[in-house]
N, C-alpha and C positions, 0 to 999 in steps of 0.2 A: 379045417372047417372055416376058418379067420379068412384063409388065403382066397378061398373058394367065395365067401359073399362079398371080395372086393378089397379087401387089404382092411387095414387096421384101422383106416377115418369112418368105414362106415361101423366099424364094432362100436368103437366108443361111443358114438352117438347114439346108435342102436342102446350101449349100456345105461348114458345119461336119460335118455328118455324113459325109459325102464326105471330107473332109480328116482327122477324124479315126477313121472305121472304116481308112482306106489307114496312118494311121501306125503303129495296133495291130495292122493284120494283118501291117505290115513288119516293126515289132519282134517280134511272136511267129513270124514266118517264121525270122528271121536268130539269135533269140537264143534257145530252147526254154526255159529257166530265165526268159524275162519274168513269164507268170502267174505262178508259182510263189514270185519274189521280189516282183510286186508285190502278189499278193493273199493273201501268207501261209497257204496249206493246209497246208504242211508244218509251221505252225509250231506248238511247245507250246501257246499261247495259243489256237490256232485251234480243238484239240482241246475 
């Protein structure tokens, strides 16, 4: 199956993204203030 969509660089990527879009949508599920503190909108600087 691995071999077939292209060898082993596109799995891992395929896995990393997988792994990490699921832990940004958990944290901004569970935590609403996630964007907000980690991508500073709110902050003076951002202005």
């Amino acid at each position: 199956m691995i071999e077939s969509a292209g060898g082993m660089i596109p799995f891992i990527c395929h896995v990393f993204l997988i792994f990490f879009g699921g832990f940004f949508a958990l944290n901004f599920v569970f935590n609403q203030n996630f964007a907000k503190n980690s991508f500073g909108y709110d902050s003076i600087e951002a202005v």
